[in-house]
C-alpha positions in Angstrom: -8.6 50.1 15.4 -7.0 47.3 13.4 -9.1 44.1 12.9 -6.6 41.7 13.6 -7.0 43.2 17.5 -10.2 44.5 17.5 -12.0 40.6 18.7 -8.4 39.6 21.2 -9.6 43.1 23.1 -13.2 42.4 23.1 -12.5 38.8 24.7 -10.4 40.7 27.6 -14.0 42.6 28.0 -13.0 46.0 26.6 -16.1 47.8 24.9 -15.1 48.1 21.3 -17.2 51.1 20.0 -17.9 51.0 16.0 -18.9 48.7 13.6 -20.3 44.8 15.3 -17.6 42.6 15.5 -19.9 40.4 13.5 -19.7 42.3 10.7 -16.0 43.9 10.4 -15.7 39.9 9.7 -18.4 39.8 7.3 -16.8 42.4 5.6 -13.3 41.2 6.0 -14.0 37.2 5.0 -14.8 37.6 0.8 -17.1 34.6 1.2 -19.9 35.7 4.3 -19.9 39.3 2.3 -20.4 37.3 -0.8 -23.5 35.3 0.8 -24.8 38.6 2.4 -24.6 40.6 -1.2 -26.7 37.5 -2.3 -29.4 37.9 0.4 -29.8 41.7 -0.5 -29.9 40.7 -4.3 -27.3 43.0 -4.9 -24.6 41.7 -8.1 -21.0 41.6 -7.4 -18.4 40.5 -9.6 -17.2 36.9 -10.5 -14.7 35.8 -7.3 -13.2 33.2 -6.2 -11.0 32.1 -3.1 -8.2 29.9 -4.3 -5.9 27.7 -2.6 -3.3 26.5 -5.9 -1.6 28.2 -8.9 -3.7 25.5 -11.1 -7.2 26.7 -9.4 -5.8 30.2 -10.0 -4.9 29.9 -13.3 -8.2 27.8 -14.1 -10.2 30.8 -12.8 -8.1 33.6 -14.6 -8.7 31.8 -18.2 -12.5 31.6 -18.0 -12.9 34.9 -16.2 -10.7 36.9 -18.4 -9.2 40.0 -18.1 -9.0 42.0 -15.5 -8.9 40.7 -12.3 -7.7 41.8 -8.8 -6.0 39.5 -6.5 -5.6 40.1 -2.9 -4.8 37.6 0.4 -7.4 36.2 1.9 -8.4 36.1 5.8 -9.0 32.1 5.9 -6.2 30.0 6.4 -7.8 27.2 3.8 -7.7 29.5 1.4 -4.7 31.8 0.5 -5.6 34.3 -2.5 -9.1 35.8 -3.6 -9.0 36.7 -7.4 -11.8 39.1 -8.4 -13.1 40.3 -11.5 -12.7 43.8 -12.1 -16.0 45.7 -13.6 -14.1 48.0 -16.4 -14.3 52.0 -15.8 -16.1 50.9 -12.3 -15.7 53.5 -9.7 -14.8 53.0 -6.1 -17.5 54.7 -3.4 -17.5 54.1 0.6 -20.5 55.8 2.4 -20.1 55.9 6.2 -23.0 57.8 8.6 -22.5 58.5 11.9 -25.4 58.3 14.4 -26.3 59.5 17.4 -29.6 57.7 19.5 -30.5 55.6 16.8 -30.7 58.8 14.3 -28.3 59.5 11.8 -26.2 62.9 12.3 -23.8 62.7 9.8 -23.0 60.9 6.6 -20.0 61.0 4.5 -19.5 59.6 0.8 -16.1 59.2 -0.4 -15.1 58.3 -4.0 -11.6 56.6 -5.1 -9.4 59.1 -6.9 -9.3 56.0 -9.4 -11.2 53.4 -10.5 -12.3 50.1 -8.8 -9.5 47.6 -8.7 -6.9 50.2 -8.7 -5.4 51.1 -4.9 -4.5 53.9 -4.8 -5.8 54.5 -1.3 -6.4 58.0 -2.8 -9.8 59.6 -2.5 -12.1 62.4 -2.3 -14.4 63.1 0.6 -17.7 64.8 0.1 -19.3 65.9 3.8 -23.0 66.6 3.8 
């Protein structure tokens, strides 16, 4: 289900089954994923979300090359530039579960590398 309709439906009292709507918008908003990478100690690239060409291009010159921009889901701010980690690879891991135990997992790996989309992967099924 798209996002963008996934919280409108839950508000009308639909059961949405799937990820918490809690966290398809900690996923979605760059800057809650940011602080929860942070509580979990785990490193992430430089980012930052940017709301003028001169914040932009202030960014891109100490960053350096290469960097990913992409729109960002706050109205404040209109364009999230990343870092790119060179030769990185792409990998999504999603489990399904059943009871509270896991019955199936899946790892998928991005036909190219991080910063590249190419929507394109391969999917491993264990």
């Amino acid at each position: 289900m798209p996002n963008n309709i996934a919280l409108p439906l839950y508000r009308q009292n639909l059961k949405i089954y799937g990820t918490l709507l809690g966290m398809v918008d900690t996923a979605e908003n760059r800057l809650k994923f940011s602080r929860l990478l942070d509580e979990i100690e785990v490193d992430q690239p430089k980012w930052k979300d940017l709301s003028s060409d001169e914040e932009a291009g202030t960014f891109c010159e100490t960053a350096g090359l290469c960097l990913l921009g992409h729109p960002e889901v706050s109205l404040d701010h209109l364009v999230v530039i990343t870092k790119c980690i060179e030769r990185a690879k792409g990998i999504k891991m999603s489990v399904v579960a059943k009871d509270g135990k896991m019955v199936m997992r899946y790892v998928s790996e991005h036909v190219k590398n991080a910063g590249i989309h190419s929507y394109g992967a391969t999917l491993i099924v264990t």
